[in-house]
C-alpha positions in Angstrom: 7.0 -10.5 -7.1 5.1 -13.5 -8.0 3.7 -14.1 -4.8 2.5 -10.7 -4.7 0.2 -11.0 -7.5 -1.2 -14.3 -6.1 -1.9 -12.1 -2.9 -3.4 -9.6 -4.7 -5.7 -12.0 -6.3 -7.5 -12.9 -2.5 -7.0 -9.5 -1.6 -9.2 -8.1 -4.4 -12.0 -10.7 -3.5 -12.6 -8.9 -0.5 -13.1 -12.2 1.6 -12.0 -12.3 4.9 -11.5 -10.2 7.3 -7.7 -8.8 7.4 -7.8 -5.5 8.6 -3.9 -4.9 8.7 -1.4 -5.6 6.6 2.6 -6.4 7.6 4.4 -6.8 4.2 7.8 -5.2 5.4 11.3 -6.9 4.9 9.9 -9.5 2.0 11.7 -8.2 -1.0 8.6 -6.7 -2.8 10.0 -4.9 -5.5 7.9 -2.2 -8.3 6.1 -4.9 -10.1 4.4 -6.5 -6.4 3.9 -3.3 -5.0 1.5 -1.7 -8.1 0.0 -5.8 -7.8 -0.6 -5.7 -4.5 -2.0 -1.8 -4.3 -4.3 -3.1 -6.8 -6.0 -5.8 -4.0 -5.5 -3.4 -1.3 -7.7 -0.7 -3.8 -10.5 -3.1 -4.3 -10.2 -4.5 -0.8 -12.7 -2.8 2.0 -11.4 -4.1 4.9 -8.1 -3.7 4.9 -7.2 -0.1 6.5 -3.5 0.1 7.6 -0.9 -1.5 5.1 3.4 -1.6 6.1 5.4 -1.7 3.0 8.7 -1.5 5.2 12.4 -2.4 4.2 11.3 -3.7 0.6 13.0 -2.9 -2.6 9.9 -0.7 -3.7 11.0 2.4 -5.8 9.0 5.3 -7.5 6.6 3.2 -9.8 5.9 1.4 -6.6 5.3 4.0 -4.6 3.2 5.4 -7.2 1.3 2.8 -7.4 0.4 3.2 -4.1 -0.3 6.3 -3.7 -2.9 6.0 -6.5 -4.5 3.2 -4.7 -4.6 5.3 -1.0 -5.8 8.3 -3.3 -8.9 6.3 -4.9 -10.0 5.0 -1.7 -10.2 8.4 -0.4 -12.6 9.2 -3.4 -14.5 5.9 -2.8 -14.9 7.0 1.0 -12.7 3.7 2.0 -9.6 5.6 3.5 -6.4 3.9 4.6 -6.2 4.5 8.0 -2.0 4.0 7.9 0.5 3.6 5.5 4.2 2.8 6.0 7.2 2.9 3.6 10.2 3.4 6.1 13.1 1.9 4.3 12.1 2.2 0.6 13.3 4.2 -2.1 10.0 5.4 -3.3 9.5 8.9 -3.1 6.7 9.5 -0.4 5.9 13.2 -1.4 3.6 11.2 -4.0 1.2 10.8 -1.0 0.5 14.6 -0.5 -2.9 15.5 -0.9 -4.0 12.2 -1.5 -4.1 11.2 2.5 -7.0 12.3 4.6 -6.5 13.9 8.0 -7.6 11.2 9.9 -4.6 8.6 7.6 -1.0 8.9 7.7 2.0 7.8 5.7 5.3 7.3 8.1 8.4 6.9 6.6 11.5 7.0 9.0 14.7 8.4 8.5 16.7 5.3 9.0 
């Protein structure tokens, strides 16, 4: 999860001009996942994040969840969301999503 926080880092500088996200299938565990929601929170550009296939349980995904939830109450939503694949439980995210965002998470 190293990496993570070193991504985190340029995320939370807000320079650039990434919009989405792909971190799926890169072995991001609880520790990258509450780093990286941490740049994505301070981040204003980036709307749509995909967490896919990593090894991201419930701190994780409450991590998350926290940093979709104070976007929303900076009126910066997160457009999309996805955690298909994880072991995070997703029912964090209720309530914290506006109706135009989404979190997917797939059976499979």
């Amino acid at each position: 999860d190293k990496e993570c926080h070193v991504m985190s880092g340029a995320l939370s500088t807000n320079k650039g001009s990434v919009t989405f996200l792909n971190l799926s299938t890169n072995n991001i565990g609880d520790s990258g996942a509450a780093s990286l929601a941490f740049g994505v929170e301070k981040n204003t550009k980036v709307h749509s994040v995909s967490f896919c296939k990593n090894d991201i349980g419930s701190a994780g995904t409450s991590a998350i969840a926290q940093c979709v939830e104070h976007r929303e109450l900076l009126e910066r939503p997160m457009h999309r969301v996805w955690m298909a694949g994880t072991k995070g439980d997703v029912s964090q995210f209720s309530g914290c999503m506006s109706d135009a965002a989404f979190l997917y998470r797939s059976l499979t």
